[in-house]
mmCIF file of the N, C-alpha and C atoms, coordinates in Angstrom:
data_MODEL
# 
_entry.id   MODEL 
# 
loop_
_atom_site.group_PDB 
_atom_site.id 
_atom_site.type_symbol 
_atom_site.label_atom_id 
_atom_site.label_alt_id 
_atom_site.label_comp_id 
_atom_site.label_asym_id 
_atom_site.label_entity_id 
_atom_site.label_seq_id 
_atom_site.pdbx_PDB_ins_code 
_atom_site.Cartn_x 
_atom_site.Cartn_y 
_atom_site.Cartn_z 
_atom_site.occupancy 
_atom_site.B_iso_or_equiv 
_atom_site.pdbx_formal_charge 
_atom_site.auth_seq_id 
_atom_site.auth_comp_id 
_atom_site.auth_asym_id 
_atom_site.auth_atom_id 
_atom_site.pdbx_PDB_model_num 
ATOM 1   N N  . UNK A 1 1  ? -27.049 -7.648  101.553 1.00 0.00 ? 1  UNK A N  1 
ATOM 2   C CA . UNK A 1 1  ? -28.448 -7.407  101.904 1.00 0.00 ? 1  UNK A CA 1 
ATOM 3   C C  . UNK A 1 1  ? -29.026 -6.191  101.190 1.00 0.00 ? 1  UNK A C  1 
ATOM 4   N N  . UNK A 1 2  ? -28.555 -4.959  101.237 1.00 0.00 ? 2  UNK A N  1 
ATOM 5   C CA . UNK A 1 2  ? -28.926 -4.000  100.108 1.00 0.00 ? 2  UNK A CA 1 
ATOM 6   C C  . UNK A 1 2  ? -29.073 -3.946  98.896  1.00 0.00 ? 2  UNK A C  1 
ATOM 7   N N  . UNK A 1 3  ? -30.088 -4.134  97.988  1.00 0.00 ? 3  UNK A N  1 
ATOM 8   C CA . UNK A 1 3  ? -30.199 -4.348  96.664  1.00 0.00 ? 3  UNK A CA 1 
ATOM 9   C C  . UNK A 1 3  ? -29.985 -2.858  95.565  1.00 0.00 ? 3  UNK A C  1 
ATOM 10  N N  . UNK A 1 4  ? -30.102 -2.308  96.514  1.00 0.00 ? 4  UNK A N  1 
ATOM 11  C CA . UNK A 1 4  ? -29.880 -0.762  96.121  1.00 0.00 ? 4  UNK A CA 1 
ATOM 12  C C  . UNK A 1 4  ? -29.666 0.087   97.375  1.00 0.00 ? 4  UNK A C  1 
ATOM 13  N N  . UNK A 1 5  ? -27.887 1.299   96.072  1.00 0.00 ? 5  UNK A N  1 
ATOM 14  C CA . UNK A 1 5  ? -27.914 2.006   97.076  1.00 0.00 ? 5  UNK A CA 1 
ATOM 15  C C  . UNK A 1 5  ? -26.907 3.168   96.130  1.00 0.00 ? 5  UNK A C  1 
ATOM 16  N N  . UNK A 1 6  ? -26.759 4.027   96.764  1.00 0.00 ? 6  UNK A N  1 
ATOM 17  C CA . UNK A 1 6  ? -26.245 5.502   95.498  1.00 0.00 ? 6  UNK A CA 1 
ATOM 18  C C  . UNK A 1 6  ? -25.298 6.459   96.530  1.00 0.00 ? 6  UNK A C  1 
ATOM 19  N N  . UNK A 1 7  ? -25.183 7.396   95.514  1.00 0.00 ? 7  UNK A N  1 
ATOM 20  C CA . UNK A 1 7  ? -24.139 8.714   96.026  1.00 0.00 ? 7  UNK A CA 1 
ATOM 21  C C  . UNK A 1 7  ? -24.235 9.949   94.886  1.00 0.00 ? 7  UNK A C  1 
ATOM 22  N N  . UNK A 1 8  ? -23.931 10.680  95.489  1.00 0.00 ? 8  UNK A N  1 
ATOM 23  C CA . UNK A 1 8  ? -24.157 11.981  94.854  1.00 0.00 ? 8  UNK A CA 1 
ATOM 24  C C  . UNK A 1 8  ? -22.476 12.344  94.735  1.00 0.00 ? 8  UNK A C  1 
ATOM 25  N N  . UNK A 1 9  ? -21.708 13.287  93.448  1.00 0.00 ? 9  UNK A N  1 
ATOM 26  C CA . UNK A 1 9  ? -20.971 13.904  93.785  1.00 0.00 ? 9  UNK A CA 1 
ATOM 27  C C  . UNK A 1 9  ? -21.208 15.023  92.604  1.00 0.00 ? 9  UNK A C  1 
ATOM 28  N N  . UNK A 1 10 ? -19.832 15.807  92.376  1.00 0.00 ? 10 UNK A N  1 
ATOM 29  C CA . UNK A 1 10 ? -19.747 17.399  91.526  1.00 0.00 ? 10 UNK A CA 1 
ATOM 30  C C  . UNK A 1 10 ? -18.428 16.758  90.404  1.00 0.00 ? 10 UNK A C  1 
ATOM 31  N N  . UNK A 1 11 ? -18.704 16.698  89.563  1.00 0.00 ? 11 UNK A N  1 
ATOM 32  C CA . UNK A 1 11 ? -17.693 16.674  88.157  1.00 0.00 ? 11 UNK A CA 1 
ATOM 33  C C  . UNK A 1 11 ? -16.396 17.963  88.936  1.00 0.00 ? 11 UNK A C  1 
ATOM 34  N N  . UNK A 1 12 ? -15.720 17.297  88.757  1.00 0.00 ? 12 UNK A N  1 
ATOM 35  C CA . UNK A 1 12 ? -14.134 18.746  88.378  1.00 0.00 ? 12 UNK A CA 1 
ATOM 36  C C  . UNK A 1 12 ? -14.771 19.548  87.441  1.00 0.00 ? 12 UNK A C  1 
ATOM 37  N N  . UNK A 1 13 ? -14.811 20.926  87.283  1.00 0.00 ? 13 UNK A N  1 
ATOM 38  C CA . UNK A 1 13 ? -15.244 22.143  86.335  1.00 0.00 ? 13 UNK A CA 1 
ATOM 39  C C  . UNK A 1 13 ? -16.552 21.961  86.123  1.00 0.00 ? 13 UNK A C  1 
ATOM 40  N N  . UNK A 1 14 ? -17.247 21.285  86.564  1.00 0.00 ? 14 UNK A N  1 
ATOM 41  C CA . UNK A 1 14 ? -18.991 21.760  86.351  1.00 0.00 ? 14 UNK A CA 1 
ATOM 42  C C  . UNK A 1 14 ? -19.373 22.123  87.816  1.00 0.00 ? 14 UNK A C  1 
ATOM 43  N N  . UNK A 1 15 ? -18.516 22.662  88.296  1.00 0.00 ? 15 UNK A N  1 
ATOM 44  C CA . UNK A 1 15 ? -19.297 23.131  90.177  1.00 0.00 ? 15 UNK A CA 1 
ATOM 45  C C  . UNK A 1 15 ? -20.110 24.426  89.768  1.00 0.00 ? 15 UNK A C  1 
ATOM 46  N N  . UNK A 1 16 ? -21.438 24.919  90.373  1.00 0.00 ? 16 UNK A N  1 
ATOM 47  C CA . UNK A 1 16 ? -22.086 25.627  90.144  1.00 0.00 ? 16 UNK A CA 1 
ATOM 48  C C  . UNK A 1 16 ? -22.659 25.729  89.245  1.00 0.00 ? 16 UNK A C  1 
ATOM 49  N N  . UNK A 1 17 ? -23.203 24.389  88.850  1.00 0.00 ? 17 UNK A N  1 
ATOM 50  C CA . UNK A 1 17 ? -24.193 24.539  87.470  1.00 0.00 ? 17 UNK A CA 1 
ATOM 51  C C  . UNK A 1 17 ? -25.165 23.561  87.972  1.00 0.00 ? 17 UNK A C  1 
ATOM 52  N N  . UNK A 1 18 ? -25.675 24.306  89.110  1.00 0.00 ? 18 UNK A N  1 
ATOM 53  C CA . UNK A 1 18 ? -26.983 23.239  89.782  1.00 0.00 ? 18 UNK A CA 1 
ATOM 54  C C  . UNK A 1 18 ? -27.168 21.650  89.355  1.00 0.00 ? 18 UNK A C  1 
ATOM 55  N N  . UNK A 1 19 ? -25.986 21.385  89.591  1.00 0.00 ? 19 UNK A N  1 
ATOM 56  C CA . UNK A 1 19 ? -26.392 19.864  90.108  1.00 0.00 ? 19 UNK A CA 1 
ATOM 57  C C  . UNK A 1 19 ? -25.691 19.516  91.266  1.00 0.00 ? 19 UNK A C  1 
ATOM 58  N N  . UNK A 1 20 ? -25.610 18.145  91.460  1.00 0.00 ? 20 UNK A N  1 
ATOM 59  C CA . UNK A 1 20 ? -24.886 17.011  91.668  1.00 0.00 ? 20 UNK A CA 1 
ATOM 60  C C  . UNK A 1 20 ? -24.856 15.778  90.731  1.00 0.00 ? 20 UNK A C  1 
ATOM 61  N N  . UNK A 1 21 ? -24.095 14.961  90.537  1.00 0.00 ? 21 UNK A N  1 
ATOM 62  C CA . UNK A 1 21 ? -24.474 13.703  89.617  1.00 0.00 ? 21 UNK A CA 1 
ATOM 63  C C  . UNK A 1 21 ? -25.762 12.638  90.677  1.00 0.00 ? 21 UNK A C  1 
ATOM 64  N N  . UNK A 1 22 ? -26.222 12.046  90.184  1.00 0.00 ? 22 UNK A N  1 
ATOM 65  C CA . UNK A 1 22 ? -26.972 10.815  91.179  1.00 0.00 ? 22 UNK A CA 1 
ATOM 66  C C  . UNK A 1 22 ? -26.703 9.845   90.486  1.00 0.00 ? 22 UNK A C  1 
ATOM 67  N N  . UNK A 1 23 ? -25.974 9.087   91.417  1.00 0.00 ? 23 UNK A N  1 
ATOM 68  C CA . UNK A 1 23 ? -25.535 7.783   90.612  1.00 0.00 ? 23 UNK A CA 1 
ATOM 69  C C  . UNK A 1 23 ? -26.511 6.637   91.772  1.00 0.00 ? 23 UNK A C  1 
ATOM 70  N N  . UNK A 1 24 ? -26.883 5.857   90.819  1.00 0.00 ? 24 UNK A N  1 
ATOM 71  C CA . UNK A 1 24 ? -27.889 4.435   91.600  1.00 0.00 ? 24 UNK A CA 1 
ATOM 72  C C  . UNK A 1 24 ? -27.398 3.519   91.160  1.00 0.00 ? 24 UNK A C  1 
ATOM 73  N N  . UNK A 1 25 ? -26.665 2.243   92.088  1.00 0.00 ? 25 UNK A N  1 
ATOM 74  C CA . UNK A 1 25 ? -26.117 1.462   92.126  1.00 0.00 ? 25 UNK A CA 1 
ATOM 75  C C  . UNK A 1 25 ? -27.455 0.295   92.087  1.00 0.00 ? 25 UNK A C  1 
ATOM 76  N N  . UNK A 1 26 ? -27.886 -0.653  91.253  1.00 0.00 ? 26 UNK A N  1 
ATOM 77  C CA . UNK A 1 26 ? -28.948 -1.827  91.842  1.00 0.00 ? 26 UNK A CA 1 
ATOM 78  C C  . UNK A 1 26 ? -28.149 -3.366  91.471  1.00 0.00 ? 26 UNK A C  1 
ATOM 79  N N  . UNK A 1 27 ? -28.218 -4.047  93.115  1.00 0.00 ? 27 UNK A N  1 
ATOM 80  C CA . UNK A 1 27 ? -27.534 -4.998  92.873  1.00 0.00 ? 27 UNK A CA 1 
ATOM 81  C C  . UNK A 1 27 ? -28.413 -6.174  92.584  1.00 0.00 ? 27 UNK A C  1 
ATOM 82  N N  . UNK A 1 28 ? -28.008 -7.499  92.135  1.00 0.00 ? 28 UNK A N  1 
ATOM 83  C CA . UNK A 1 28 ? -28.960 -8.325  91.385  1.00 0.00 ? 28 UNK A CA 1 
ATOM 84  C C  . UNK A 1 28 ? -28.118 -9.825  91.047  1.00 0.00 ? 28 UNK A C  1 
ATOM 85  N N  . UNK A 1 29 ? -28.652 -10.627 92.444  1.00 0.00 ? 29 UNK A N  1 
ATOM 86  C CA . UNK A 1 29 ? -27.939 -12.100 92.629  1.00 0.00 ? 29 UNK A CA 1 
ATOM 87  C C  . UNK A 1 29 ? -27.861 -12.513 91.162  1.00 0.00 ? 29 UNK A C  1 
ATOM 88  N N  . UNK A 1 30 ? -26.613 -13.437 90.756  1.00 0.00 ? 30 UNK A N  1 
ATOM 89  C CA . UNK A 1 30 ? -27.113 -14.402 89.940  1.00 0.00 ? 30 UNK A CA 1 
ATOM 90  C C  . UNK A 1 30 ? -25.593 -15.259 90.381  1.00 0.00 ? 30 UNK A C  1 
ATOM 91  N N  . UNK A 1 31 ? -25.720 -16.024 89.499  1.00 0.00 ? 31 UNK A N  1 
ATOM 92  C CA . UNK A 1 31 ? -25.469 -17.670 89.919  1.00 0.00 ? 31 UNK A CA 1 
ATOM 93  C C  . UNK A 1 31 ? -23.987 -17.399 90.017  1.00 0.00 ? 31 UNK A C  1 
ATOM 94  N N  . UNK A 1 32 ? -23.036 -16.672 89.547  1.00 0.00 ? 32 UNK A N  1 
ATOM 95  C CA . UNK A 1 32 ? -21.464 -16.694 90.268  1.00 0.00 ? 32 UNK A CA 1 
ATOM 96  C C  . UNK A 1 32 ? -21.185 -15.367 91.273  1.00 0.00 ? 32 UNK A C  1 
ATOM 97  N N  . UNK A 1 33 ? -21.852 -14.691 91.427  1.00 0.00 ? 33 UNK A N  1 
ATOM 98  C CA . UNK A 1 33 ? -21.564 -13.436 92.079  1.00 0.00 ? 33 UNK A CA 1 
ATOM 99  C C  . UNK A 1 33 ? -23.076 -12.272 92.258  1.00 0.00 ? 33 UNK A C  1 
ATOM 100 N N  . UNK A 1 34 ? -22.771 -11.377 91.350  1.00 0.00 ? 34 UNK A N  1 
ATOM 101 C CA . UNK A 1 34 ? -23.883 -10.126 91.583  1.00 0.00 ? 34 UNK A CA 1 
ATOM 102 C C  . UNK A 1 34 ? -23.670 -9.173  90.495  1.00 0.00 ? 34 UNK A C  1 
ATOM 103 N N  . UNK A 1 35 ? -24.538 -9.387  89.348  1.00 0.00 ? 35 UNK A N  1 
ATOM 104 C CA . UNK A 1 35 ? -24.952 -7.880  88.536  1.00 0.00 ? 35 UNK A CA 1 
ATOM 105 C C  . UNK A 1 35 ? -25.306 -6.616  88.548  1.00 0.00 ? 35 UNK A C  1 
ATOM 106 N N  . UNK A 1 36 ? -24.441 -5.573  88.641  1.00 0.00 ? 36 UNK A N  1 
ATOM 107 C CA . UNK A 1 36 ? -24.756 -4.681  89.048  1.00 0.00 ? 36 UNK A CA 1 
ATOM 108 C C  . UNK A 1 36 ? -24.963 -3.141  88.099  1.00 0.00 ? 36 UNK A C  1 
ATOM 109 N N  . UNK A 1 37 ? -26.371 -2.750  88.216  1.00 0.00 ? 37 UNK A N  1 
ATOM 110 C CA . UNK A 1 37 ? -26.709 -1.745  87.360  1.00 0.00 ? 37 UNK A CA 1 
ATOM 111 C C  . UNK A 1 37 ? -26.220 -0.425  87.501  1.00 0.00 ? 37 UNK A C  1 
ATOM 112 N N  . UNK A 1 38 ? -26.097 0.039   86.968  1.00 0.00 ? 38 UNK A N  1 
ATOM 113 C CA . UNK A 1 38 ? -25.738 1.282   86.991  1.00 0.00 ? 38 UNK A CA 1 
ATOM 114 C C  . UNK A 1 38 ? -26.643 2.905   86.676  1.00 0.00 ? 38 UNK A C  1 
ATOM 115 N N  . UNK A 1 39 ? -27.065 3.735   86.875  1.00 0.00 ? 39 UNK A N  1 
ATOM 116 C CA . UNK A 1 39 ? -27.522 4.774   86.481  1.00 0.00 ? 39 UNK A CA 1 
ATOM 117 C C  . UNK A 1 39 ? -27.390 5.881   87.154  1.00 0.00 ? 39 UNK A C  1 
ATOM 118 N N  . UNK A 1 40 ? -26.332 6.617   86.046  1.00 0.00 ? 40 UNK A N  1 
ATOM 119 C CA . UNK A 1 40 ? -25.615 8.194   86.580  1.00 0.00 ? 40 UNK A CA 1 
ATOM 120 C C  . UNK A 1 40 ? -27.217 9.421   85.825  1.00 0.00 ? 40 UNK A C  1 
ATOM 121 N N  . UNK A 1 41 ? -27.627 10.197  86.735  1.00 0.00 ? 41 UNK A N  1 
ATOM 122 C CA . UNK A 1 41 ? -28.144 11.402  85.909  1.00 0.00 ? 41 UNK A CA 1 
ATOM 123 C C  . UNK A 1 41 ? -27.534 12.178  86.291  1.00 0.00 ? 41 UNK A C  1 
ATOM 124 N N  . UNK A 1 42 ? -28.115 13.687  86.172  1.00 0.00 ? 42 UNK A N  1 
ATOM 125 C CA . UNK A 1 42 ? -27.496 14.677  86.516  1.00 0.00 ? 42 UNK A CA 1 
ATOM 126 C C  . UNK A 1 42 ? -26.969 15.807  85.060  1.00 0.00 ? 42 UNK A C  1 
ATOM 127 N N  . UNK A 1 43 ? -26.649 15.082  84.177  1.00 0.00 ? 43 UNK A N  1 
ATOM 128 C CA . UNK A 1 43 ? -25.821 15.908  82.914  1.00 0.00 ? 43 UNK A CA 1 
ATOM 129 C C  . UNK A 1 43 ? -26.982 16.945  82.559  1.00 0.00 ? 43 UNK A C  1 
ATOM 130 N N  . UNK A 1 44 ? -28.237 16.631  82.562  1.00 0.00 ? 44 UNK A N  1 
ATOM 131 C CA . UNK A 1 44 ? -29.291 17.907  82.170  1.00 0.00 ? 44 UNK A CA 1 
ATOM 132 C C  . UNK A 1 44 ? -29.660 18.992  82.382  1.00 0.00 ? 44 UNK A C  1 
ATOM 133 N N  . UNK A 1 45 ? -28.602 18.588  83.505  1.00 0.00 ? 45 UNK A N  1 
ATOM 134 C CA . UNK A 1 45 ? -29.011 20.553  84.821  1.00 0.00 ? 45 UNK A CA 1 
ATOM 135 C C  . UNK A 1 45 ? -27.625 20.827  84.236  1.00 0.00 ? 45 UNK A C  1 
ATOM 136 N N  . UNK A 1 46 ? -26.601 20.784  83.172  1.00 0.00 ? 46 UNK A N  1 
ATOM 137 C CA . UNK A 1 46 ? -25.727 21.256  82.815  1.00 0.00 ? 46 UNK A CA 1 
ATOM 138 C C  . UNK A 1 46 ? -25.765 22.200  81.646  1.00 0.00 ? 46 UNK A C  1 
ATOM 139 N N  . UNK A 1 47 ? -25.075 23.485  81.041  1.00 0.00 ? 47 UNK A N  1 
ATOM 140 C CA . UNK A 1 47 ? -25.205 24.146  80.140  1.00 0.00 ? 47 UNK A CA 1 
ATOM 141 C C  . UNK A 1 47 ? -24.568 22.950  78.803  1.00 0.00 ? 47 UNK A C  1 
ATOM 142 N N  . UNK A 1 48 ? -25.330 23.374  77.560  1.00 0.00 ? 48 UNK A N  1 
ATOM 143 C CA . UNK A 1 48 ? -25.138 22.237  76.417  1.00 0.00 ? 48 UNK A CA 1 
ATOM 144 C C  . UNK A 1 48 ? -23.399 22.184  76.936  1.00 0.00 ? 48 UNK A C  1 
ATOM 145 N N  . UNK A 1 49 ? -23.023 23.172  76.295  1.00 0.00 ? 49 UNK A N  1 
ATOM 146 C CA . UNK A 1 49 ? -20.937 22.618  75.839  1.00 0.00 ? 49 UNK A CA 1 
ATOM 147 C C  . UNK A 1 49 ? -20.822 21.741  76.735  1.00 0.00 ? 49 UNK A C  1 
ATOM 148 N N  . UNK A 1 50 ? -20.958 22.152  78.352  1.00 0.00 ? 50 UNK A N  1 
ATOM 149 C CA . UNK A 1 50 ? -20.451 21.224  79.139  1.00 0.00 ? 50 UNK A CA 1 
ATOM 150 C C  . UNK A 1 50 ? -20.987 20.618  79.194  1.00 0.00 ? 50 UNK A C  1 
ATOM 151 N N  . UNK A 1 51 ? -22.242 19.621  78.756  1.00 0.00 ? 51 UNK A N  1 
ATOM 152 C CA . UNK A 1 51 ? -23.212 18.307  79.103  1.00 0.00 ? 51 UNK A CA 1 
ATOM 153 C C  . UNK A 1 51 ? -22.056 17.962  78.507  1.00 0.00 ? 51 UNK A C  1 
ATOM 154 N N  . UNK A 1 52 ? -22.627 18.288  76.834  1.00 0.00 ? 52 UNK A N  1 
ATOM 155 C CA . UNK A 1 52 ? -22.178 17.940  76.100  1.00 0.00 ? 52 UNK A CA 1 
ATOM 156 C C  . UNK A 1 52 ? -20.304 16.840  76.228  1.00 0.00 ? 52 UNK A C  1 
ATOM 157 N N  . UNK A 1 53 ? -19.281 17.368  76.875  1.00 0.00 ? 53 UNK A N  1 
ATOM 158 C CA . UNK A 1 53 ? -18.081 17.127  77.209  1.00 0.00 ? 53 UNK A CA 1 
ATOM 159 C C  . UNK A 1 53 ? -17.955 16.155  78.350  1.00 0.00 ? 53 UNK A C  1 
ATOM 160 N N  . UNK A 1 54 ? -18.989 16.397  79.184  1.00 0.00 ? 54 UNK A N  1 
ATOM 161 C CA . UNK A 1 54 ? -18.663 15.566  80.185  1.00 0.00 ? 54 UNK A CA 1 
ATOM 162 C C  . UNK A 1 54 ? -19.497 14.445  79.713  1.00 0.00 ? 54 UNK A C  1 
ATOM 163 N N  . UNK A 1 55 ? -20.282 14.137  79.504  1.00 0.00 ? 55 UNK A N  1 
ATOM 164 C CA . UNK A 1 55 ? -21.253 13.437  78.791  1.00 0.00 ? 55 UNK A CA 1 
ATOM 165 C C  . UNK A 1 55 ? -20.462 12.264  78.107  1.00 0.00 ? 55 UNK A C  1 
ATOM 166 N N  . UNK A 1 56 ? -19.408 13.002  76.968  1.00 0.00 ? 56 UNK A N  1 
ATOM 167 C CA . UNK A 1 56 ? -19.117 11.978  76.431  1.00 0.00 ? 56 UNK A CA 1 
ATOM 168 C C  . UNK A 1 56 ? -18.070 11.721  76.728  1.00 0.00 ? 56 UNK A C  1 
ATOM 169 N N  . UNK A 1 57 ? -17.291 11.990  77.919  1.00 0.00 ? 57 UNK A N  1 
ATOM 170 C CA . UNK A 1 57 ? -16.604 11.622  78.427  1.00 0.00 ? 57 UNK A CA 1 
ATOM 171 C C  . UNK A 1 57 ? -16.423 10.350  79.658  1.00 0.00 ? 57 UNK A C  1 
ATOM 172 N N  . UNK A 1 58 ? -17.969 9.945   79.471  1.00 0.00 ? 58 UNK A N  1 
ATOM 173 C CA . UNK A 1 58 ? -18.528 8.565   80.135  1.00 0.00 ? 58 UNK A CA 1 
ATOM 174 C C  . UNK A 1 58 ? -18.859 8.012   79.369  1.00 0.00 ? 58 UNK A C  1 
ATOM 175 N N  . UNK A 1 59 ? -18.838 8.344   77.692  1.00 0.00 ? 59 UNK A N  1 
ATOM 176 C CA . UNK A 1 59 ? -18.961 7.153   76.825  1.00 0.00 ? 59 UNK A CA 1 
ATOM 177 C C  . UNK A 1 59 ? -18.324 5.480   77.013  1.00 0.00 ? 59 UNK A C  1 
ATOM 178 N N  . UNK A 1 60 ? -17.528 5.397   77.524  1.00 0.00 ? 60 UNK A N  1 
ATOM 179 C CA . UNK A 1 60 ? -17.296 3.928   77.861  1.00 0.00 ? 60 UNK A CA 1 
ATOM 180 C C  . UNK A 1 60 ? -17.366 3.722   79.277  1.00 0.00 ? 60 UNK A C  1 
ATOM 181 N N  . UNK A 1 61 ? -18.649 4.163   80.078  1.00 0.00 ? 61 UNK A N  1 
ATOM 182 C CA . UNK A 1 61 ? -18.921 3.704   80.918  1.00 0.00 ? 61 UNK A CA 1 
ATOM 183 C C  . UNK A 1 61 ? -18.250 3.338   82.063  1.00 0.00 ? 61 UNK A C  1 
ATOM 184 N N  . UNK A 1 62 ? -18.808 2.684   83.477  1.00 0.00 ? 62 UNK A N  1 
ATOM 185 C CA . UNK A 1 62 ? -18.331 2.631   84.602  1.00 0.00 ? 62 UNK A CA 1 
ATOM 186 C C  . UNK A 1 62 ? -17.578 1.300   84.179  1.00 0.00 ? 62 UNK A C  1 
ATOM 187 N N  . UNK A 1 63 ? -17.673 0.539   83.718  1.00 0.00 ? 63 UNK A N  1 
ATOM 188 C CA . UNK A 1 63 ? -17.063 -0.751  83.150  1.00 0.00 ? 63 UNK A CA 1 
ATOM 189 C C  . UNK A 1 63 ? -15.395 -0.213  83.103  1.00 0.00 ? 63 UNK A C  1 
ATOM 190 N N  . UNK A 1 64 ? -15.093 0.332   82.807  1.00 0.00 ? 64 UNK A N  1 
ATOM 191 C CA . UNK A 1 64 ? -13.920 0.944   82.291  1.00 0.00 ? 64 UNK A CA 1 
ATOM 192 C C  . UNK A 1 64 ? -12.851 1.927   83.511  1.00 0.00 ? 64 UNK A C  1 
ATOM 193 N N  . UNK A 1 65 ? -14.160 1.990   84.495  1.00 0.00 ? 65 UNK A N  1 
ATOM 194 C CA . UNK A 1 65 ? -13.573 2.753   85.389  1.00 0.00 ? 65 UNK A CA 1 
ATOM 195 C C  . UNK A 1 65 ? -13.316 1.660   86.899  1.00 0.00 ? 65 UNK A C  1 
ATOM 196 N N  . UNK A 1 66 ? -12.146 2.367   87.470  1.00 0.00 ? 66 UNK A N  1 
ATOM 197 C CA . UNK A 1 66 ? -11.321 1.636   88.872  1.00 0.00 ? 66 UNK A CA 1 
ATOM 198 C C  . UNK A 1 66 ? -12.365 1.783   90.433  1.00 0.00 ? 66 UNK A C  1 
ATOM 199 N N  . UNK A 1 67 ? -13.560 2.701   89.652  1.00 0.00 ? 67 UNK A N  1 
ATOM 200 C CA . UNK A 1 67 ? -14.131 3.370   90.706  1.00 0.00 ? 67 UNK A CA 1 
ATOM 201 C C  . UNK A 1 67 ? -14.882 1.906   91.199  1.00 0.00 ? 67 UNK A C  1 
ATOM 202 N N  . UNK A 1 68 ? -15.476 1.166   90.217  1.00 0.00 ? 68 UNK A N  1 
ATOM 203 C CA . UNK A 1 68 ? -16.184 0.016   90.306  1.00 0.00 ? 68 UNK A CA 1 
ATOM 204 C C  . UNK A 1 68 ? -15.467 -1.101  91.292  1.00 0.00 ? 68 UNK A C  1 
ATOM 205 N N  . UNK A 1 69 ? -14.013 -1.085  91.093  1.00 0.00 ? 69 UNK A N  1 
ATOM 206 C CA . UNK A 1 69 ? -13.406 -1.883  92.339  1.00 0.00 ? 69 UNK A CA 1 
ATOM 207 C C  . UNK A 1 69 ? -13.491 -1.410  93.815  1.00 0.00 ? 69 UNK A C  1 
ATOM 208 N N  . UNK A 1 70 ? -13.261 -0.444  93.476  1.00 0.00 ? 70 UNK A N  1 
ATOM 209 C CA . UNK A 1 70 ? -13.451 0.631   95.066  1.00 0.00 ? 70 UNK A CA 1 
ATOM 210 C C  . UNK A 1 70 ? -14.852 0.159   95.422  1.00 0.00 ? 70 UNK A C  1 
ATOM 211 N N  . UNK A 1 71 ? -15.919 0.031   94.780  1.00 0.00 ? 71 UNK A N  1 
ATOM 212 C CA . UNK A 1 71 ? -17.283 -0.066  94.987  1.00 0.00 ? 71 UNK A CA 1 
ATOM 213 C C  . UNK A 1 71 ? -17.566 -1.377  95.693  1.00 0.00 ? 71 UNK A C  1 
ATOM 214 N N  . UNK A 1 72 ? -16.304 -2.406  95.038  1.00 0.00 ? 72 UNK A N  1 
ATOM 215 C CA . UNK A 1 72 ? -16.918 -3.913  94.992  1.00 0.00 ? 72 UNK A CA 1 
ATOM 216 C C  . UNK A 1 72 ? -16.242 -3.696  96.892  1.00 0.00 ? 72 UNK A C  1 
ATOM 217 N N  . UNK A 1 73 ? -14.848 -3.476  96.889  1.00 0.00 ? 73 UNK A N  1 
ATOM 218 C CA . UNK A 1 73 ? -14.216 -2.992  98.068  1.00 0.00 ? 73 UNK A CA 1 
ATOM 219 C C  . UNK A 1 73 ? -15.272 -2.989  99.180  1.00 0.00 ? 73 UNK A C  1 
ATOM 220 N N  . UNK A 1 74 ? -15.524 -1.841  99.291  1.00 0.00 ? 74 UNK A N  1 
ATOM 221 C CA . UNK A 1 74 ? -16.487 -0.971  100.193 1.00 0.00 ? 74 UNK A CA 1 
ATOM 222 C C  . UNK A 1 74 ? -17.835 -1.911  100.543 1.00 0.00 ? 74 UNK A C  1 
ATOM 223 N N  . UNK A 1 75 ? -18.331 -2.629  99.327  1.00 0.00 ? 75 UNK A N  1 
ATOM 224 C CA . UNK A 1 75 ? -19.349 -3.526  99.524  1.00 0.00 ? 75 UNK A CA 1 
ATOM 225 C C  . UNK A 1 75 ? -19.342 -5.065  100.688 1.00 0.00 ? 75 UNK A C  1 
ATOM 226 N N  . UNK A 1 76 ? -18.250 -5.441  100.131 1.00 0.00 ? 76 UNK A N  1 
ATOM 227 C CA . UNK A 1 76 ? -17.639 -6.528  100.902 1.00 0.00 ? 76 UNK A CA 1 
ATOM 228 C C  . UNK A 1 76 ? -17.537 -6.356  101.983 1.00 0.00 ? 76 UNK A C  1 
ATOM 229 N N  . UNK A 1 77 ? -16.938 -5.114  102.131 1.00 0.00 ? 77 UNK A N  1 
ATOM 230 C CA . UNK A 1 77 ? -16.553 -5.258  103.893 1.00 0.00 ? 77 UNK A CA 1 
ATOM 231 C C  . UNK A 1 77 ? -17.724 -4.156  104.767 1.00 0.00 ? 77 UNK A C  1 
ATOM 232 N N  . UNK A 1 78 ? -18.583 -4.005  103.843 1.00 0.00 ? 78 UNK A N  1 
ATOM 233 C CA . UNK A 1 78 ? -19.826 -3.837  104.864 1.00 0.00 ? 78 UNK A CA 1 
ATOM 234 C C  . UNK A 1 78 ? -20.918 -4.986  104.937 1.00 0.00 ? 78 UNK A C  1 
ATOM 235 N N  . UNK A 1 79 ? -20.872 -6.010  104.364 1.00 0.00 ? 79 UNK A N  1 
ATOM 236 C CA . UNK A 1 79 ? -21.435 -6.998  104.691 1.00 0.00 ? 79 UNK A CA 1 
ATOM 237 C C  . UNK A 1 79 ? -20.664 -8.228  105.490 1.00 0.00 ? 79 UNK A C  1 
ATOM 238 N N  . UNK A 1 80 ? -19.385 -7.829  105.962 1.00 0.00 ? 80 UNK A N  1 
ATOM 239 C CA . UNK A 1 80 ? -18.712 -9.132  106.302 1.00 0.00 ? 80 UNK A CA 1 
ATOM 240 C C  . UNK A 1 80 ? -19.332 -8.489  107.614 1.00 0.00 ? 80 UNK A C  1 
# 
């Protein structure tokens, strides 16, 4: 039933560099399951070196990451 929904957290070694990340999850029926968007900000309230590092250290995206199962996890069993 939620088509959107997010979380905030703090990178390891960027604590105190006024942020949090905001990550927005938007979900989006289609015909075998659910497409789901992604959009992390946050890297701009960081000093360059460290944008810079952490930054491209999400170059291959949430696709790549285990966090996305945890996500699908958590999803499921708040709608069952």
């Amino acid at each position: 039933a939620p088509t959107r929904f997010g979380f905030s957290f703090v990178e390891k070694g960027t604590e105190g560099h006024r942020q949090p990340y905001i990550v927005a999850l938007d979900l989006e029926p289609e015909a075998n399951g659910t497409r789901v968007y992604i959009t992390q900000s946050g890297f701009d309230a960081l000093p360059a070196d460290i944008r810079d590092r952490v930054f491209l250290g999400y170059q291959y995206g949430w696709a790549e990451s285990p966090e996305l199962d945890r996500l699908a996890f958590v999803a499921s069993r708040a709608v069952s």
